[in-house]
N, C-alpha and C positions, 0 to 999 in steps of 0.2 A: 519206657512207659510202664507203670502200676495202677492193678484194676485192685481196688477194693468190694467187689459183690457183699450185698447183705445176708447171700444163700448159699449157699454152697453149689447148689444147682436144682431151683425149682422152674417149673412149670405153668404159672400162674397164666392161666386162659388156654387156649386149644389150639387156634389156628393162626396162621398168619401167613396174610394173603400179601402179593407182590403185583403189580402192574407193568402192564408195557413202558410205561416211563423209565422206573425203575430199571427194568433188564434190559432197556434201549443202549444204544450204543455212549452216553456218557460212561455207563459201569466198564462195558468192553472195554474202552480206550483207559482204562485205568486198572483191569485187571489185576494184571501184574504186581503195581503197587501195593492195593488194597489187598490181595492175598496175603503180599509178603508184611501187614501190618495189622495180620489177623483177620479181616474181612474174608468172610464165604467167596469160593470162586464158582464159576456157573456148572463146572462139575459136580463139587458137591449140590448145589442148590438140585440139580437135574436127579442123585442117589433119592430125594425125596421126594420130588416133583410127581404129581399125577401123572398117569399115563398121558401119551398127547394124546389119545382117540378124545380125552375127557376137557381139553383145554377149550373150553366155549364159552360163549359169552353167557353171563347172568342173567336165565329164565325170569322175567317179572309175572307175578300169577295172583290173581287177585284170590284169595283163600276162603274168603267170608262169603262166597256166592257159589252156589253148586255148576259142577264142569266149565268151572271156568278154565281160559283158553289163555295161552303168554299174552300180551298186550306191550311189553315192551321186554327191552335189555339194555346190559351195563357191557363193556369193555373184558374182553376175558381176565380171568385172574389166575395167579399159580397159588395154588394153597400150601402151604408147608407148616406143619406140626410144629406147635412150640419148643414142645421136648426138641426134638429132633434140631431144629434151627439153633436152640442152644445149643447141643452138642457140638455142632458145627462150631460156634463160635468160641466154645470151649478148648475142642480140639486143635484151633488156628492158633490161638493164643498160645496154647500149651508149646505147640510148635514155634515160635517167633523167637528168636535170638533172644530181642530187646525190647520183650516183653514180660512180666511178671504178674500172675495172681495170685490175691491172699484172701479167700474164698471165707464165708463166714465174719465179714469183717463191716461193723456197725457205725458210719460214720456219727456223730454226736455232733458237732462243732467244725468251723475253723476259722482262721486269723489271715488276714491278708495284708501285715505292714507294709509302710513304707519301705523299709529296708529288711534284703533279707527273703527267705524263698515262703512260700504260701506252707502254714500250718495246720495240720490235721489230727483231731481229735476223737476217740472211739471209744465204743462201750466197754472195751474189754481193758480200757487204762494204757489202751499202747499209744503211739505217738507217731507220724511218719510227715515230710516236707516234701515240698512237691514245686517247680516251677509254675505250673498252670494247674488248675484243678475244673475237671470237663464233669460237672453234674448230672451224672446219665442214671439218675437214681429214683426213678418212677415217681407219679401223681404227687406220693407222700413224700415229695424229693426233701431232706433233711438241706442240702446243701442251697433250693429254694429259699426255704423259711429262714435260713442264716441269712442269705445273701439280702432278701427283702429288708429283713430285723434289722439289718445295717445300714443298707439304704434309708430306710423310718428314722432312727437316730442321726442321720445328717441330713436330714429335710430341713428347710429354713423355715417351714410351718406345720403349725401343728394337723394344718388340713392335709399337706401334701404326705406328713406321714399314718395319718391312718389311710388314704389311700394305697398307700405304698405297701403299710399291714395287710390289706385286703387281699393280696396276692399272695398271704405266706401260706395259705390253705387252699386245696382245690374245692370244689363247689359239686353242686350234686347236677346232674345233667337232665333229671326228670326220667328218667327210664332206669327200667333194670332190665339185664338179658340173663336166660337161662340160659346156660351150656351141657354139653353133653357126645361125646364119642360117642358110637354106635358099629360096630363092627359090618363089613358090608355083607359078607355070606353071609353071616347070622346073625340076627335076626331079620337085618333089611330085605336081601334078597328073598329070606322064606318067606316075609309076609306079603311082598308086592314084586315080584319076577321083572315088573314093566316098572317100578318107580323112576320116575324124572332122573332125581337125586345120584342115579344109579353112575349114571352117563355127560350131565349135566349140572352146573351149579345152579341151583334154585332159590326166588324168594319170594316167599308163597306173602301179602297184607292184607292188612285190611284196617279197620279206622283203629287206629293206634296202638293195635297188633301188627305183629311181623313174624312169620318163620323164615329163616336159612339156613338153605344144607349146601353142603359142595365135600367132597375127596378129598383126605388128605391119607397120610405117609403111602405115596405111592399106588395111593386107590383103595388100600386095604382097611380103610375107618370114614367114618361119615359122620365130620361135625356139623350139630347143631345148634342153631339158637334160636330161643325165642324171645322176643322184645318185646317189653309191656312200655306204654310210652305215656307219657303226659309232659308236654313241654312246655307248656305253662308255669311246672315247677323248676326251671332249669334257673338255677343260679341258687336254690335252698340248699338245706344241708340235710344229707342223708339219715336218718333215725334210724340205729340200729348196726348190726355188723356190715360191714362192707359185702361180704362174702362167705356163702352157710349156704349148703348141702339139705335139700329140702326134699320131700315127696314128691310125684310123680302127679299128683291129686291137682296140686297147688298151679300146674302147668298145666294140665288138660280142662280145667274151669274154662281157662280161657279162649279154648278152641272149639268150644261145643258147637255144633251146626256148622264146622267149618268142612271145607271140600275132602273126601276121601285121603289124599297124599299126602297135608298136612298133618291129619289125626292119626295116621301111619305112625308117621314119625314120634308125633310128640308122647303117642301109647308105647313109645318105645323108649322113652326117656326115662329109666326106672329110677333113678337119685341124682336129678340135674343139679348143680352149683345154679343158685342165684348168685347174680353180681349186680350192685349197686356201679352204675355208670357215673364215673367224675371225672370233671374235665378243668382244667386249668388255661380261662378265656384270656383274653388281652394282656398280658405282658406289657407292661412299657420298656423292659427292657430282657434280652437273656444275657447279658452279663453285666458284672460289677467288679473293676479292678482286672485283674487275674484269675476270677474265678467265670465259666461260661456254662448255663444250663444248655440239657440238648434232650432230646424225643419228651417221654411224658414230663417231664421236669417241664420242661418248657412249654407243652404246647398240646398237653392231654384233651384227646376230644371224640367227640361221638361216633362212635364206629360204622354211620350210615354211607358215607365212603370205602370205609375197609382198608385203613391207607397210614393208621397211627405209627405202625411197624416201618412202614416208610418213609414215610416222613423224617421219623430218627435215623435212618438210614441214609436220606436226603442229606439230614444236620451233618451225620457225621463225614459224608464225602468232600463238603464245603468244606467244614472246618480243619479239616485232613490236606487238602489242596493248601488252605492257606499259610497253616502250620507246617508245610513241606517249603517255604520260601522264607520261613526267619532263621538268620544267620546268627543271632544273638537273645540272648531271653529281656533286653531294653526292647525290643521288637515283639514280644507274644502279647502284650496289650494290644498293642493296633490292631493284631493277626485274628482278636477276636473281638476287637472294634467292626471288622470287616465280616467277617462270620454274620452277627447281629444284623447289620445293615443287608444283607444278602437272604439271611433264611430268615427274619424274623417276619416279615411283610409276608413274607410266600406262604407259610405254615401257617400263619395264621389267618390269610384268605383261605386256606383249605378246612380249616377248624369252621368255619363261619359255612360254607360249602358244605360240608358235612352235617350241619344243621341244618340247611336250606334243606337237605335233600331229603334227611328226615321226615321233616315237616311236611312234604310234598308226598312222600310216599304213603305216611299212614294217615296223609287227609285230614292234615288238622288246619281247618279253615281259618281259624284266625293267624296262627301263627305267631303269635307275639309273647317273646322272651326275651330278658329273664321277667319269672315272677308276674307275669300277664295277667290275663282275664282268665275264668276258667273255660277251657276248651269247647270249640265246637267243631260236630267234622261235617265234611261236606262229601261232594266227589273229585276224583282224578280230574285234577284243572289241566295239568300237562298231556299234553299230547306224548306219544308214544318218544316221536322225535326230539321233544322238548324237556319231558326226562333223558333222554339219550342225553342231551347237551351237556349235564349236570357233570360228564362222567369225561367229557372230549379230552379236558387235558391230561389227564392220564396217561391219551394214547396219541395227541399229537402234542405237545409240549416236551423238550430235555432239557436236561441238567448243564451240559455243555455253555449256552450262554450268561449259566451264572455262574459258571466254574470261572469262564474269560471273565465275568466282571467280577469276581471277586480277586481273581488275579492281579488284574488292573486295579484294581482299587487299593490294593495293598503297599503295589509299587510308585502309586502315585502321591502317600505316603512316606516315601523316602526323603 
């Protein structure tokens, strides 16, 4: 196996949360494997894990109205640092026999004949063939836009290929989230001894505002974000840099009159990142021939779940299970024929989930996207329990009976 990274090793966004599904017993029963093929084992994941005193479920807090009190919760989460999560995954790879990276390395192109191994193309004019090519190359997935562009030119109409073009680009999701570390002794703890944030992951709303905080690398930093939303604009295209390092001013506008703990935080947000949210909705397919999209490539979506990280982590255990039963490479088409039919349904009722829940959270009463009416908010229509719901699978749904049916599915195929 060869990993082409477009970075050498950046960091792009802060945290990255993990659920009980996730670290439910499909991952255990497979350990073993996934270690030995570069995947984090629950050891390291635990070197970065919050303390447990802090593993609780997500405070919901309405922000916009003074001493207000939790009113509901989400499913506990593990937060883990991106940096750090890369490192991990850096470190496995480096470690892996029959593994290889070539760090720095820009895919441009590739070719997928009839005859002959799958072809790849790069900015630096080098060249490398591949039996399968797994497109795990974020939002602005290059290997997307090729795979679509090819798909468009064998369309039988000319409707079905701009269709088809319409998926070569991701779309704008109607919000942007401010990020931001924060150190927990200092300055969190000096300014607020009692902060929530401290002990608890929090999410402070309010009408189409958001703040969230929760721990990461082991307790010692406190990411935040805050989320400007308008989801009426979900499906436009974003104006401007994706990503820029803005004032402290530009973020506290938004929170004036808001409760004590949020204005904490966000006066402590000396040079947040803005980020422009994009997401890449409905797929009609993730693969084309020999070539298979996987996480943002495939299925980029609103981080009101907290589950994007997962999700690709989801793709990759399928697609790893199926890819562990071809005996022959006449066999790695099917292998991600089956992939497809297995994650693509699922990922993408979570991408659509993750917008509902959105929507629900910061009270935007219409709710209608893409490209809607313009916004209006109302109040908390869900009941406490009723947002609970939004969040169940999570914590009672596994991976195990689409591991069996993608198994079956493969060898029924024979």
């Amino acid at each position: 196996m060869r990993q082409f990274p477009s970075q050498a090793l950046a960091a792009f966004g802060l945290g990255e949360g993990t659920n009980p599904r996730l670290l439910a017993q499909a991952y255990k029963d497979y350990a073993a494997k996934l270690s030995n093929a570069g995947f984090p084992d629950e050891e390291d994941l635990d070197k970065f894990a919050p303390p447990e005193d802090t593993l609780n479920p997500v405070q919901m807090i309405r922000g916009d109205i003074p001493n207000a009190t939790p009113w509901g919760s989400t499913p506990h989460m593990t937060a883990i640092h991106r940096a750090e999560f890369l490192k991990i995954l850096v470190d496995r790879v480096a470690a892996c026999s029959n593994c290889t990276a070539h760090f720095s390395k820009k895919l441009v192109s590739y070719e997928d004949p009839s005859v002959g191994p799958v072809q790849l193309s790069f900015s630096d004019g080098s060249f490398a063939a591949c039996d399968i090519l797994i497109g795990a190359d974020g939002v602005k997935s290059t290997v997307r836009a090729t795979m679509y562009n090819r798909l468009a030119e064998a369309a039988d109409t000319e409707e079905e290929a701009t269709k088809l073009r319409d998926h070569v680009n991701p779309v704008w999701a109607g919000q942007v989230v401010y990020r931001y570390l924060i150190p927990r002794e200092d300055p969190v703890e000096a300014a607020d001894p009692s902060h929530r944030c401290l002990t608890i992951p929090v999410e402070y709303q309010g009408k189409g505002v958001g703040l969230g905080a929760y721990t990461v690398s082991g307790g010692r930093w406190i990411d935040v974000g805050a989320v400007i939303a308008k989801h009426n604009l979900f499906g436009s295209t974003f104006s401007g840099r994706w990503s820029v390092t803005v004032d402290r001013e530009e973020v506290t506008e938004y929170f004036s009159g808001w409760e004590k703990e949020s204005r904490v935080l966000v006066e402590l947000m000396k040079s947040p990142t803005r980020w422009a949210v994009n997401v890449v909705p409905n797929l009609p397919t993730y693969v084309g021939g020999r070539v298979a999209l996987l996480g943002d490539a495939a299925h980029a979506m609103a981080p009101y779940q907290a589950v994007g990280v997962g999700q690709a982590v989801e793709d990759a255990f399928i697609l790893a299970t199926v890819l562990s039963q071809v005996q022959s490479n006449s066999r790695c088409a099917d292998a991600l024929t089956v992939y497809d039919e297995i994650r693509r349904p699922f990922s993408q009722s979570i991408q659509r989930l993750a917008l509902k829940t959105g929507i629900a959270l910061f009270m935007d009463k219409k709710g209608e996207v893409p490209l809607g009416p313009t916004f209006e908010y109302g109040e908390l229509e869900d009941s406490a329990e009723g947002f609970g719901k939004l969040f169940e699978w999570s914590a009672t749904t596994s991976l195990l009976p689409d591991r069996d049916r993608a198994l079956k599915n493969y060898h029924m195929l024979l």
